[in-house]
N, C-alpha and C positions, 0 to 999 in steps of 0.2 A: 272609583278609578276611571280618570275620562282615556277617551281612546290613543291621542301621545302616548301615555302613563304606560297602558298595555300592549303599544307596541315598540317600546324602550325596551320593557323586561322581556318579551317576548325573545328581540333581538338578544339581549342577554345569555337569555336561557338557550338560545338555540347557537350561539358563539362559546358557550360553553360544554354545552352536550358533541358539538363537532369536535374540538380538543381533544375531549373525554376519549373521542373513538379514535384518533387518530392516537393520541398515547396510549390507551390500552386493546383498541380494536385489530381483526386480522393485517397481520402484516402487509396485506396489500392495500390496506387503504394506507398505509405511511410514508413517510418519502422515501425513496430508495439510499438503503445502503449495501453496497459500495454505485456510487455513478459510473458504467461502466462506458469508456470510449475505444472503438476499436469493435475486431470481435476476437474475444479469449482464445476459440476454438481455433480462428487459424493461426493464432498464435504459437498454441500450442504444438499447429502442424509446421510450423517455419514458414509460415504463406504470411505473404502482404495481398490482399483481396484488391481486385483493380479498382474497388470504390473506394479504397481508403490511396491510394497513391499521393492522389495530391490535397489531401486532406490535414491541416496544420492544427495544432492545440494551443492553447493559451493559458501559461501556468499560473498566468494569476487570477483566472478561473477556481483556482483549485487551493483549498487549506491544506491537502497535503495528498500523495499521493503514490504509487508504484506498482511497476509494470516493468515493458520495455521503452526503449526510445530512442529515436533517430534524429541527429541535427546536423542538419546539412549533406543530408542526403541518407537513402532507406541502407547502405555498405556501410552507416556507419549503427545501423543497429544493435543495443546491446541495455545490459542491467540498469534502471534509472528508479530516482527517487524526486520529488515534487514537493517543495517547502520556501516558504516566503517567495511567492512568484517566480521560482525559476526552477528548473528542470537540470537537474545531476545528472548527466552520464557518464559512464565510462564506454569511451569510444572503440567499435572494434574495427574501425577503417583504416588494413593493414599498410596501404600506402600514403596513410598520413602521418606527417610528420607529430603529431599527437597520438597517434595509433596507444591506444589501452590507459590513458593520460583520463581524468576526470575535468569534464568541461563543465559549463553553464548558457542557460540560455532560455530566454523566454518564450520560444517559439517551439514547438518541437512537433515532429509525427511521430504515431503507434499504429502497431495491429493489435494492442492490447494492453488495458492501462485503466486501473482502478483509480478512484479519487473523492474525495469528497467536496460539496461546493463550499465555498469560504463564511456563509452563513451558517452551517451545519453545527448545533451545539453536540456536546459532550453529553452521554450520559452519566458519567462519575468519572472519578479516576484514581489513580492506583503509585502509591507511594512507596520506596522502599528503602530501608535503612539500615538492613543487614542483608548479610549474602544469600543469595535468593538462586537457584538452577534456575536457567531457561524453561529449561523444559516443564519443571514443575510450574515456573507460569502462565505459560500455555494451559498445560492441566488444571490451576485453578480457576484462570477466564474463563474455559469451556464449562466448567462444572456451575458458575454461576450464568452464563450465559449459552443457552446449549446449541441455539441457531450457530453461534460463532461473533467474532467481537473482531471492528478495526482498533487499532491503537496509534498512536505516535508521541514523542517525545523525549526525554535527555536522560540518558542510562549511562551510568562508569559500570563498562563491562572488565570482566577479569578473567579467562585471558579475551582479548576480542579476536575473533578469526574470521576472516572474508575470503569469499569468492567471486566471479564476475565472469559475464559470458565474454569471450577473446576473440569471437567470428562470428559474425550478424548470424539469427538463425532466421534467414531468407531464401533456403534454396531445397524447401520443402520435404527433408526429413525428419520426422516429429524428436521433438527437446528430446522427452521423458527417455525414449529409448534410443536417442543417439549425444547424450549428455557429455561424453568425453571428445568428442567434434568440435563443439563450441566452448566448452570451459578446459582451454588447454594452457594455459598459466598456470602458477603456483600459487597455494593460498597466500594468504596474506595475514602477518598475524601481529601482534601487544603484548606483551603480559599482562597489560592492564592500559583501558584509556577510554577516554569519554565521546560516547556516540548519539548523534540523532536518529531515530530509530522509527522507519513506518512501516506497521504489517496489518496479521490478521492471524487471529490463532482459532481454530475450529476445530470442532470433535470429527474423529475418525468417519462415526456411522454416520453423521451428516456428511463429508466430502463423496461418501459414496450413493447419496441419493442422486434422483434423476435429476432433477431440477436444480443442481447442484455443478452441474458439467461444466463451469463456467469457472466453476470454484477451484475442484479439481485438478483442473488444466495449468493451475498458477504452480503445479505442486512436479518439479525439475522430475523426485526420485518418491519415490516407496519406502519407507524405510521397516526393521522388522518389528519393531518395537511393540511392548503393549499396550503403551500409556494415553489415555483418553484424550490427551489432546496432540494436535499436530500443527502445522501452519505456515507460514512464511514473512520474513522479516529482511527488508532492505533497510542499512544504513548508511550514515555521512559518517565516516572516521574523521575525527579531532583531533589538532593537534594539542588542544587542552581543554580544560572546562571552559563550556559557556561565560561569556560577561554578565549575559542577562539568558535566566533561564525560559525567561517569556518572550521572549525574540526569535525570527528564523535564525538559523546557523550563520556566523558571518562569512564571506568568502575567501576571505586570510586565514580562517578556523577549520577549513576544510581539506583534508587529506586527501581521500578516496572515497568514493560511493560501490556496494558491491555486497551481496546477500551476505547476510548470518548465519556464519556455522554454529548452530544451537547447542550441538554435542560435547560436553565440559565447561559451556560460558557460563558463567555468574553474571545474575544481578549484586552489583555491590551498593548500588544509588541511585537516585533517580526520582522522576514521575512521570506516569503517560497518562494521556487522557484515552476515554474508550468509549467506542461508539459502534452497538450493538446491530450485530447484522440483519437485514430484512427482507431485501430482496435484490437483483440486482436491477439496474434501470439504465436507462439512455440521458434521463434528469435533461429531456430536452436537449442534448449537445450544448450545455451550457458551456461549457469547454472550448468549444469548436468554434472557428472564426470563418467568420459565415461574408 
């Protein structure tokens, strides 16, 4: 073997033992999931941190995405979802003439705001063809994925019922424990209708580790329940099924953006992809328009 020869395979062997670690080695040598921009924690407390003020994002950064988010201006802060390059909110800027109306836009600010970057593949996904509880989904992602699992994609939910925050949570009394301040609308609900859907469903005893704070903080309320899994899920209500189920949502297809009341929905159809949690990251502020 002349030396070329052994240092071809060499390169080989050593492009394929790094893979190796990066798909089965500690989570921290992998790329981060979820990419987080913002910081969670002041999210959580209703604070915008004075480094993020005049700090912009760019959704077409981003495969998919949710948090909070403000456009055109931090008053109009409130529930948003992140697909096909643009940024769903529903706006809680009481004196606009839009006030609680589902906008679009490609530009937008967070003080906290998960996502993944647009190259990020799937590790499997998840098909359903008969009616399926929420909840019990949650519970079976967590049981095969125990760190916790993102998802997204096009669910006929039965009934669907949403919520949305109604007043920026900017003026520093934390969500978790002041939750009827800001979501003081009425739900919103279907008997039945088809949704885009981006979350993240994780077990109980993980949201309560330390290193998890981050995690935690996405999660409004406590609920008393037993069930192993828990989690949080923003979607795009439809006014009908997708054209094409492999496309973003179009924007004549879009009713309202605003969390999932998990408690009584069915899966009745659908598929998500899922993509296994790791750790959380800054991914660079690939996001962020510099």
């Amino acid at each position: 073997m002349n030396f070329d020869t052994a240092k071809k395979e060499f390169g080989l062997l050593l492009g394929i033992s790094v893979a190796v670690a990066v798909i089965f080695g500690p989570s921290w040598w992998r790329p981060a999931v979820p990419c987080v921009a913002g910081d969670m924690l002041a999210r959580a407390q209703s604070r915008v941190p004075d480094e993020l003020k005049d700090i912009y994002l760019d959704a077409q950064q981003m495969q998919f995405g949710l948090g909070s988010a403000a456009i055109g201006g931090w008053d109009s802060l409130g529930d948003a979802l992140v697909v096909g390059g643009q940024a769903w909110l529903r706006t809680t800027h009481a004196d606009s003439p839009k006030y609680f109306a589902t906008v679009a836009n490609r530009y937008f600010q967070s003080n906290g705001f998960l996502y993944l970057p647009p190259a990020r593949a799937s590790d499997s996904f998840r098909r359903f063809e008969n009616s399926t509880p929420f909840q019990e989904l949650w519970d079976s992602l967590v049981g095969k994925y125990p760190e916790g699992v993102m998802y997204s994609g096009y669910l006929r939910l039965a009934p669907l019922r949403l919520i949305a925050m109604a007043r920026p949570a900017i003026d520093r009394l934390p969500l978790r424990q002041n939750a009827p301040r800001y979501f003081t609308r009425p739900m919103e609900s279907a008997p039945e209708a088809w949704a885009y859907v981006a979350g993240l469903a994780i077990s109980r005893t993980s949201v309560e580790r330390r290193d998890r704070a981050w995690l935690s903080s996405m999660l409004t309320t406590r609920d008393g329940n037993n069930h192993p899994g828990t989690g949080l899920t923003h979607v795009l209500w439809l006014h009908s099924a997708p054209a094409d189920f492999r496309a973003p949502p179009a924007h004549a297809n879009v009713k309202a953006v605003g969390r999932l009341v998990v408690e009584t929905t069915n899966v009745i159809e659908g598929e998500i992809e899922l993509y296994p949690l790791t750790r959380a990251g800054k991914c660079n502020n690939a996001a962020q328009i510099h």
